[in-house]
C-alpha positions as CSV (number, residue, x, y, z in Angstrom):
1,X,90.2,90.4,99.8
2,X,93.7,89.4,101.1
3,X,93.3,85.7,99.1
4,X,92.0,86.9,96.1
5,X,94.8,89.4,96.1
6,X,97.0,86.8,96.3
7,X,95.5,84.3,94.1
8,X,95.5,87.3,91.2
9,X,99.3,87.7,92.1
10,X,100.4,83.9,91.1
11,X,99.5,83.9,87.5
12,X,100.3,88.1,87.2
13,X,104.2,87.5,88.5
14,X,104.8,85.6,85.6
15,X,103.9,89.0,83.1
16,X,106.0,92.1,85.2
17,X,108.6,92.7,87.4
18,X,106.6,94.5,90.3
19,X,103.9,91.8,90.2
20,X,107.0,89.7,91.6
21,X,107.8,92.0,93.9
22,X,104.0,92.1,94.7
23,X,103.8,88.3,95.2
24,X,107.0,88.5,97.0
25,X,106.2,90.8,99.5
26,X,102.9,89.1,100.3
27,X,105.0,85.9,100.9
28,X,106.8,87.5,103.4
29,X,103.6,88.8,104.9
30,X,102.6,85.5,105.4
31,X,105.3,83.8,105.9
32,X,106.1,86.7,108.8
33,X,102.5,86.3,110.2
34,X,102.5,82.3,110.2
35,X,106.1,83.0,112.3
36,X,103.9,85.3,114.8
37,X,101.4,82.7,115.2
38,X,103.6,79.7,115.9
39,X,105.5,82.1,118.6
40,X,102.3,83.9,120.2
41,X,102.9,81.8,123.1
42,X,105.8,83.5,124.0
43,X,105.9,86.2,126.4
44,X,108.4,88.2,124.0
45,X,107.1,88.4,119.9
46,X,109.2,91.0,118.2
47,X,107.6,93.4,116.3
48,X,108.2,91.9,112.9
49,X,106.5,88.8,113.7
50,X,103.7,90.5,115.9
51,X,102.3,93.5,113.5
52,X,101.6,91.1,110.0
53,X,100.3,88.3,112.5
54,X,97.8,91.2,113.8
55,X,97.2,92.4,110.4
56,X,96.5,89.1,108.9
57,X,94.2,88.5,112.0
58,X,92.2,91.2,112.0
59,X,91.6,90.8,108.2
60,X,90.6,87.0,109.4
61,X,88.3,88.1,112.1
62,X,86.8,90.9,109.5
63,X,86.4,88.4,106.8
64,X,84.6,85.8,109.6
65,X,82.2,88.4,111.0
66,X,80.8,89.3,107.5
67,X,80.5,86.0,106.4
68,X,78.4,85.0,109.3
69,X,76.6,88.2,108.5
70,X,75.6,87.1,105.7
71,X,74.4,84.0,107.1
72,X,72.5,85.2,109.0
73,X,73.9,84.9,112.8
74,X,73.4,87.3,115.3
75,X,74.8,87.9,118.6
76,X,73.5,89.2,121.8
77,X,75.2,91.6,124.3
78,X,74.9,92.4,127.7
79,X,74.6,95.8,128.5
80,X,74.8,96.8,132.0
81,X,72.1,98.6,134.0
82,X,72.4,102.3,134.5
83,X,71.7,103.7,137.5
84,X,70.3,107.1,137.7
């Protein structure tokens, strides 16, 4: 939903002034999140790097998991045995 958010955003910037600020801000999302990604190795990622990097992550991992849903993958667990 994130993309096609974004992708609406382009051509709508070019009709109102908060559609700007829209496309703006989600810019900086990304922009802030790509920033998080590249530093992750580090032992110290500030906050403004760290929470749009998780954001955009968990989005990622939430977009992933339905698509392979829909195609059909499954995973298996492994429960542990419960003693009585």
């Amino acid at each position: 939903i994130l993309l096609v958010l974004f992708l609406i955003s382009i051509p709508l910037s070019r009709t109102e002034d908060i559609y700007s600020f829209a496309l703006v801000a989600q810019v900086a999302l990304y922009g802030f999140a790509a920033a998080g990604y590249l530093r992750q190795e580090s032992n110290i990622l500030p906050r403004i790097f760290s929470v749009p990097y998780y954001f955009c992550l968990v989005n990622y991992a939430s977009a992933r998991g339905i698509i392979e849903a829909f195609c059909g993958k499954t995973y298996t667990t492994w429960n542990t045995p419960r003693t009585k």
